[in-house]
VEXDREN-2710 file (C-alpha; in Angstrom, 1 decimal):
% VEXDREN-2710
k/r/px/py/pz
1/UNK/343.2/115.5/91.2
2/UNK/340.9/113.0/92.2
3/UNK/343.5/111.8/95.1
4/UNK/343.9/115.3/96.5
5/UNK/340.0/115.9/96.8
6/UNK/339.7/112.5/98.8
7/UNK/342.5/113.5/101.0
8/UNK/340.8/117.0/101.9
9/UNK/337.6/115.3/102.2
10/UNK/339.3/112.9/105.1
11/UNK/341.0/116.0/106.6
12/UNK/337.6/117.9/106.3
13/UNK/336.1/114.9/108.0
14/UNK/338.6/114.6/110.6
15/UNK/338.4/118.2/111.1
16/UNK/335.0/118.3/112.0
17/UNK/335.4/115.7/114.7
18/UNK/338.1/117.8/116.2
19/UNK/335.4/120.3/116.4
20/UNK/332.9/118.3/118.1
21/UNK/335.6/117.4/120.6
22/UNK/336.5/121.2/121.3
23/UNK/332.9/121.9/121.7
24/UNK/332.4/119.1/123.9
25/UNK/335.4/119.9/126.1
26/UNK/333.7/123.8/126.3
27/UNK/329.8/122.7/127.2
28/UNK/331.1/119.7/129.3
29/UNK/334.6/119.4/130.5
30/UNK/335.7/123.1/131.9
31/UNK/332.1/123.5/133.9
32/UNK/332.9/121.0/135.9
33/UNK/336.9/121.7/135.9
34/UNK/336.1/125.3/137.1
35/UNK/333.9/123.3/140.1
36/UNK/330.5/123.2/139.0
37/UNK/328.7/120.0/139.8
38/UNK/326.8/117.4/137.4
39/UNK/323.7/118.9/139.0
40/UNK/324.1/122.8/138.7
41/UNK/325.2/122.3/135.0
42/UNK/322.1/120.4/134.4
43/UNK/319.9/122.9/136.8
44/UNK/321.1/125.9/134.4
45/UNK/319.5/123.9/131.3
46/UNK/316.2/123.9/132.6
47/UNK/315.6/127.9/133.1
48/UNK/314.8/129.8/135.6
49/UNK/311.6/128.3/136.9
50/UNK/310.8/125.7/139.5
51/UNK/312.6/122.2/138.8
52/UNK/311.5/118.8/140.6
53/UNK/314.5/116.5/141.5
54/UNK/313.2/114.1/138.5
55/UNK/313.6/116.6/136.5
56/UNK/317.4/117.1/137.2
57/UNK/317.9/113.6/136.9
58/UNK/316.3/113.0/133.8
59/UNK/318.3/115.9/132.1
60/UNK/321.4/114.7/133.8
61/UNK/321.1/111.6/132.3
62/UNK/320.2/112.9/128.9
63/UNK/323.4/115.0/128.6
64/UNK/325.3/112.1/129.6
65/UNK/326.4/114.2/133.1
66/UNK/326.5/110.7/135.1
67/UNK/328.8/108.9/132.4
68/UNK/332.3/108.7/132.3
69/UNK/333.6/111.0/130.1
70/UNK/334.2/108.9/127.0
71/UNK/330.8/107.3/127.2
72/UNK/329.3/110.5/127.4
73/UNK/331.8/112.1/124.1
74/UNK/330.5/109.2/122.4
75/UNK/327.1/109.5/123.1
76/UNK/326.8/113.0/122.2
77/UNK/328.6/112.4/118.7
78/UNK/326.6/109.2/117.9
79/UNK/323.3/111.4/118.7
80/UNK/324.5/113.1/115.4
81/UNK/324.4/110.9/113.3
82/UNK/321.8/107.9/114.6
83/UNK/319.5/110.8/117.0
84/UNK/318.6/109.8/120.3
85/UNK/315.4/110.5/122.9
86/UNK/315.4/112.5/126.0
87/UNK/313.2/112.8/129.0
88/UNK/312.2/115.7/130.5
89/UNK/311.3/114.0/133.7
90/UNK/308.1/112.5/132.7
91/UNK/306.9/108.8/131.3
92/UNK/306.8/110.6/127.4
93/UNK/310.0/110.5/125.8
94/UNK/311.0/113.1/123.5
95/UNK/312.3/111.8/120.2
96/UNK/315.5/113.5/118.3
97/UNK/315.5/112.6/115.1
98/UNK/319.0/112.3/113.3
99/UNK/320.9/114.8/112.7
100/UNK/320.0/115.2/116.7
101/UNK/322.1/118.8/117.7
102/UNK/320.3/118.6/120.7
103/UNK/316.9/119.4/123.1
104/UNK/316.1/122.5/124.0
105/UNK/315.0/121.9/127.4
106/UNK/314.2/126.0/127.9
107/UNK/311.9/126.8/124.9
108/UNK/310.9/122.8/124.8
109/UNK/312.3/121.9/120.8
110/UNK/315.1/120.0/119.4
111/UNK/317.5/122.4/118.3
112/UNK/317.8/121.2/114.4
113/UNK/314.1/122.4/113.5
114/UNK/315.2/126.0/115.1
115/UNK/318.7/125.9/113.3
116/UNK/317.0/124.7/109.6
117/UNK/314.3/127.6/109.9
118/UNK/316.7/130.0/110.5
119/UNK/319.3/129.1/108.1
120/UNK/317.5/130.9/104.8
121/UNK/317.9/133.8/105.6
122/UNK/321.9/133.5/106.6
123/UNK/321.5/131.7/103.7
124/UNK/320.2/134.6/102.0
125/UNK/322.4/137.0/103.5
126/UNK/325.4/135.5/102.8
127/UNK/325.2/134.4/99.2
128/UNK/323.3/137.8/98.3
129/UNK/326.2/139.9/100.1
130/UNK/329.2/137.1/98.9
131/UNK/328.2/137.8/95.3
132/UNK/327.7/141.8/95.8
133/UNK/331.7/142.2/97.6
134/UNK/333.3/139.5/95.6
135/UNK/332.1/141.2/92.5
136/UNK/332.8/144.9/93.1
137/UNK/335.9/144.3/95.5
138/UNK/337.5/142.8/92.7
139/UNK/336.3/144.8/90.0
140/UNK/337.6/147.8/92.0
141/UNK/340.5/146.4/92.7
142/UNK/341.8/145.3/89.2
143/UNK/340.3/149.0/88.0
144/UNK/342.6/150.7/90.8
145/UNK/346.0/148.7/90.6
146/UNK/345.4/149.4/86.2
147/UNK/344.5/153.0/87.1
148/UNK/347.3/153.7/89.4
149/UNK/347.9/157.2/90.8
150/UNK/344.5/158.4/88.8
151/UNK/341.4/159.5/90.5
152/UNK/339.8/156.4/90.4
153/UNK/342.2/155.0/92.0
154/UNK/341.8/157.7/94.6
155/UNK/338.3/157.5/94.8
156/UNK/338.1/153.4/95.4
157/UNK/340.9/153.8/98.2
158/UNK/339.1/156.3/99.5
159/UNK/336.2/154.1/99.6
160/UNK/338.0/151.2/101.0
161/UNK/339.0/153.2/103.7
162/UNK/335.7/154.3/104.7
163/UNK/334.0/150.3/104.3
164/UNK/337.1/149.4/106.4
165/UNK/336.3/152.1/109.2
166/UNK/332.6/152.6/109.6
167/UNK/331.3/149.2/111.0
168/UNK/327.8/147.9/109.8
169/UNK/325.6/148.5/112.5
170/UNK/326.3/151.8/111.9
171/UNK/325.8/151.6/107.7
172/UNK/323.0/149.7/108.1
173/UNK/320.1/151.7/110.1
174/UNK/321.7/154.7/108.2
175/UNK/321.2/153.3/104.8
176/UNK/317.7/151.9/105.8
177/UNK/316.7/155.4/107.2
178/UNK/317.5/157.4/103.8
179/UNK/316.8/154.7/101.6
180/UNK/313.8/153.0/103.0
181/UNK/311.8/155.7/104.9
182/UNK/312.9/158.8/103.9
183/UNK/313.6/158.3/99.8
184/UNK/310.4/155.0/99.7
185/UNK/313.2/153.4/97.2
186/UNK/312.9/150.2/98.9
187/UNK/310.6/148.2/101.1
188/UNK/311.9/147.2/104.9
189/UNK/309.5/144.4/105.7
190/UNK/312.3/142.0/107.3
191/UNK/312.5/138.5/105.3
192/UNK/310.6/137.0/102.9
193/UNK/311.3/133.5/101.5
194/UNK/312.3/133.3/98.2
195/UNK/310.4/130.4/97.1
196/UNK/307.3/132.3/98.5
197/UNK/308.0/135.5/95.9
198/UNK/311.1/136.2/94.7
199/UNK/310.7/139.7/93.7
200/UNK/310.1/140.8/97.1
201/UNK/312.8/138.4/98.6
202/UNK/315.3/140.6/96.2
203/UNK/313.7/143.8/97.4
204/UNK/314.0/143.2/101.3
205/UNK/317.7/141.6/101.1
206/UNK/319.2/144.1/98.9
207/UNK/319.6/146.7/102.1
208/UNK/321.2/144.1/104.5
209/UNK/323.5/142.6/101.7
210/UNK/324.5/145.9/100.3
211/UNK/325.6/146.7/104.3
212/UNK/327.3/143.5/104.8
213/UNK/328.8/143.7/101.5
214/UNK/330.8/147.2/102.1
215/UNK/332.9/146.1/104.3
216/UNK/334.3/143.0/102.9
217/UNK/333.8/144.6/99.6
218/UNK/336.2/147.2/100.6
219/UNK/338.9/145.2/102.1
220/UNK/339.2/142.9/98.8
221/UNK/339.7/145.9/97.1
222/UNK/342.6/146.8/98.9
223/UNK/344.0/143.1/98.6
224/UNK/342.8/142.7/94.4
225/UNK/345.0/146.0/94.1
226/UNK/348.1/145.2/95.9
227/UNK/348.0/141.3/93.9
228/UNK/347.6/143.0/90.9
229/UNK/350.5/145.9/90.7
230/UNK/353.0/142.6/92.1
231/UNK/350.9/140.5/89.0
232/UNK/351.4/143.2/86.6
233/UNK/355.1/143.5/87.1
234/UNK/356.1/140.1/86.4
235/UNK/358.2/139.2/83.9
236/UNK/355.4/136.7/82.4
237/UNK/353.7/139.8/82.0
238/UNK/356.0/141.9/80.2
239/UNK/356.3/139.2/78.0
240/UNK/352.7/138.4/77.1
241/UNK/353.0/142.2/76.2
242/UNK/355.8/141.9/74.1
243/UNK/354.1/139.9/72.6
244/UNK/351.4/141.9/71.7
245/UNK/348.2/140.3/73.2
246/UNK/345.8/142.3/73.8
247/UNK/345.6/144.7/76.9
248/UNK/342.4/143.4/78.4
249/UNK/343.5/139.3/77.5
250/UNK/347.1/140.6/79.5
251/UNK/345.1/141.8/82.7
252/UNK/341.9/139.8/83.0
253/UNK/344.1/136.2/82.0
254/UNK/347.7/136.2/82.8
255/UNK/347.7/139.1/85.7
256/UNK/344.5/138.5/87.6
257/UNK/344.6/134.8/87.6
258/UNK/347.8/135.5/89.8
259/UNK/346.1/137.7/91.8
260/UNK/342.6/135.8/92.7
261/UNK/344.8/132.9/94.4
262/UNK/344.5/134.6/97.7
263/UNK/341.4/136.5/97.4
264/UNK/339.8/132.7/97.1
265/UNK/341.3/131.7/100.3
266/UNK/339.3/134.6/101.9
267/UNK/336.3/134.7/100.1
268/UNK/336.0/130.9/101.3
269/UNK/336.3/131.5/105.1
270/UNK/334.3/134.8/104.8
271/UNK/331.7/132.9/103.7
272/UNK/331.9/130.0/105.4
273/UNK/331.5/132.3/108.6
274/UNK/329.1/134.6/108.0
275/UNK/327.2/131.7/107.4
276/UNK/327.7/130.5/110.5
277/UNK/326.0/133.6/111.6
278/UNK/325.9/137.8/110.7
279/UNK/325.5/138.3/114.0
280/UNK/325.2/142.0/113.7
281/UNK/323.1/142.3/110.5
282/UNK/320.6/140.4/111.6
283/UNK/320.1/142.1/114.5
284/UNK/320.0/145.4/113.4
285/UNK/317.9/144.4/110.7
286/UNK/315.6/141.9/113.3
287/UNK/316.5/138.9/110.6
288/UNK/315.6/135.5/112.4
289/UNK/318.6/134.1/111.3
290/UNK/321.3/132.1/112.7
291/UNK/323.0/134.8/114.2
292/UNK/319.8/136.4/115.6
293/UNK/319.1/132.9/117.1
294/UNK/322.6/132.5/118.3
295/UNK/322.4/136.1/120.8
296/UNK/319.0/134.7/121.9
297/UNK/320.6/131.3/123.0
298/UNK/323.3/133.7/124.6
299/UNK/320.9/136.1/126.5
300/UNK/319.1/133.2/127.7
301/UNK/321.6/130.4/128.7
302/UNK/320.5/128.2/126.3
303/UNK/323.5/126.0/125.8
304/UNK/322.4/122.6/123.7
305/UNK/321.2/125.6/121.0
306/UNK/324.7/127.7/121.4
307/UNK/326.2/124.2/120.6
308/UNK/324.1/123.3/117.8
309/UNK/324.8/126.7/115.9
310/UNK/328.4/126.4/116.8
311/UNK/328.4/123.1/115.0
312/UNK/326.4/124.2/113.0
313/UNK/328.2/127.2/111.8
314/UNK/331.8/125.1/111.8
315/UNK/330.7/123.1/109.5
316/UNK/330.1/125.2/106.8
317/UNK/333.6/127.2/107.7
318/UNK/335.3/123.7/107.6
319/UNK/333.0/123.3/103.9
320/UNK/334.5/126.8/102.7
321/UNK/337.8/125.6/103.8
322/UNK/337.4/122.5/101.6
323/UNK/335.8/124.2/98.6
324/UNK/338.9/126.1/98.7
325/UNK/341.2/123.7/98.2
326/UNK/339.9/122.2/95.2
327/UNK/339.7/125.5/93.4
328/UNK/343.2/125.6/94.4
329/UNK/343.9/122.7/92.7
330/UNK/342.0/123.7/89.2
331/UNK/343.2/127.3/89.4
332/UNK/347.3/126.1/90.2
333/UNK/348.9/123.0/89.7
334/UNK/351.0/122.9/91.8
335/UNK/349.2/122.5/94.3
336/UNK/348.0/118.9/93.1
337/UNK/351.9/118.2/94.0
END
C-alpha cells in the first residue's frame, strides 16, 4: 500500500511538471510560432495605455522573452518554488514571493495574493455542492435501481433528465428569483467568509450549491442506478441472499461497494475541476471566485493571471486524480497489484 501511494505521488509530481510545460508552450512558445515578436507579446502584458521602451524591456526580461527557450522554461518553473523579482521599468523592484505564479503587470499585483483570496469561495462552492450531489445522486440512485419500474424510480429519472438538460445559469437566477426575492426564504448577499459567521456563510451558499449540485447530482444518479441493477445481479449477490443477510446489509455492503468504484473516479475529477473554477456559478451569482477571476483575466488579456489559475486549477484536478487512487486501493485490492 505504502509503495503504490509513493508511486502516484511521483506520477502526481511528474504530472504536474508536464503541466507547467504545456502551459509554458501555450503563453510562450505558439505566440511567437504563429509570428508575434518578443516585443508585441510583452506590449500586450502591459495594457492598453501608453508604454515607454524601458518599460518593454524590463517586462521582456522578466518573462524571460530574451532567453533561450530552456533558460527561460527553467526560469519560470524555478519562480515557483524559490519566487523571483520583476521590474516594471523603474529602479524599485517588485518582489514575488514563493510560490511566485506570476506579476500582474495590468492591475499591478502578484497573481498568488489574487488567486488565495479568491479560492474560499470555490472553496466553498465546491465542497458545499460536492457533498449536496454526491449525497443525493447516490442516494437516488441506489433507491431507483432497488425500486425498479416503480414511481420513484420514475420520478428520480425523470429528474435526472431535467438536471441533465436545463444548464445552471438558467437554474440558478430562477431559483434565486422564487426563493430569494419573491418567497424571502433565503438571503442573496453574495459571499460571506465562514470563519467571519458561519450561519450566514451557510445561508448565502446554499442557493449556488443547490444549482451547481443538480446537475452533477443528476448524472450520478443515472450512473449509481445503472452500477447497481449490474451489482445486484451478480452471483455474489444472490448468494449473500441465500444466505439470508439482511436486505439492507445485501444492498448498502456487497452491491453498492461494487457500484461506488466508478462514481469515485468522477466525483474526484469533478471536484478537482470545479475547483479550478465554476466559471458559470460564480458569475451568475457575482461570486469573486476563481472562476469569476479567471473571465476577468480573459476579458482583459491578462495572461501571467490566466496562467496562474490554470496552474492553479490543474493542480487540484491532478490532487483529485491522486486522492483517487488511493481510495482505489483501500476500496479494491486489486488494485494494490
Amino acid at each position: 500500500m505504502v509503495t503504490y501511494i509513493v508511486r502516484r505521488l511521483f506520477a502526481a509530481v511528474g504530472l504536474l511538471l508536464v503541466v507547467t510545460l504545456v502551459t509554458f508552450v501555450i503563453f510562450f512558445v505558439l505566440p511567437e510560432a504563429a509570428g508575434q515578436t518578443p516585443a508585441s507579446m510583452a506590449r500586450s502584458y502591459l495594457g492598453r495605455g501608453d508604454v515607454t521602451n524601458a518599460q518593454l524591456q524590463a517586462v521582456m526580461h522578466n518573462l524571460g522573452l530574451d532567453q533561450p527557450l530552456l533558460v527561460h522554461y527553467w526560469n519560470y518553473v524555478k519562480a515557483l518554488f524559490v519566487g523571483t523579482q520583476y521590474s516594471d521599468g523603474t529602479p524599485q523592484l517588485i518582489q514575488c514571493n514563493a510560490p511566485c505564479f506570476g506579476y500582474s503587470f495590468r492591475l499591478e499585483l502578484p497573481v498568488w495574493p489574487q488567486l488565495t483570496s479568491a479560492f474560499p469561495v470555490t472553496l466553498s462552492l465546491a465542497l458545499g455542492a460536492g457533498v449536496l450531489w454526491l449525497f443525493f445522486g447516490v442516494l437516488s440512485g441506489v433507491i431507483s435501481a432497488v425500486k425498479k419500474g416503480s414511481i420513484l424510480d420514475r420520478a428520480s429519472m425523470f429528474t435526472a433528465l431535467a438536471g441533465v438538460s436545463l444548464p445552471v445559469y438558467f437554474i440558478l437566477p430562477l431559483v434565486t428569483m422564487f426563493v430569494c426575492y419573491r418567497w424571502n426564504l433565503l438571503p442573496n448577499n453574495g459571499y460571506e467568509s465562514f470563519t467571519a459567521n458561519p450561519l450566514v456563510w451557510a445561508q448565502n451558499m446554499l442557493v449556488p450549491c443547490a444549482c451547481l449540485a443538480f446537475g452533477y447530482a443528476a448524472l450520478y444518479t443515472r450512473l449509481t442506478r445503472a452500477g447497481m441493477l449490474d451489482a445486484l445481479n451478480e452471483d455474489y449477490v444472490r448468494t449473500a441472499r441465500a444466505k439470508g443477510l439482511p436486505e439492507r446489509k445485501v444492498i448498502y455492503k456487497h452491491a453498492l461497494r461494487a457500484a461506488i468504484t466508478p462514481i469515485i473516479t468522477i466525483f474526484g475529477m469533478d471536484l478537482g475541476g470545479v475547483l479550478g473554477g465554476a466559471l458559470l456559478v460564480e458569475q451568475a451569482a457575482s461570486m469573486h471566485g476563481l472562476g469569476y477571476l479567471a473571465i476577468n483575466a480573459i476579458n482583459t488579456q491578462d495572461f501571467p493571471t490566466i496562467m496562474g489559475v490554470t496552474l492553479f486549477g490543474a493542480f487540484f484536478i491532478v490532487m483529485a486524480n491522486l486522492v483517487v487512487d488511493v481510495l482505489y486501493a483501500s476500496l479494491d485490492p486489486r488494485v494494490k497489484l
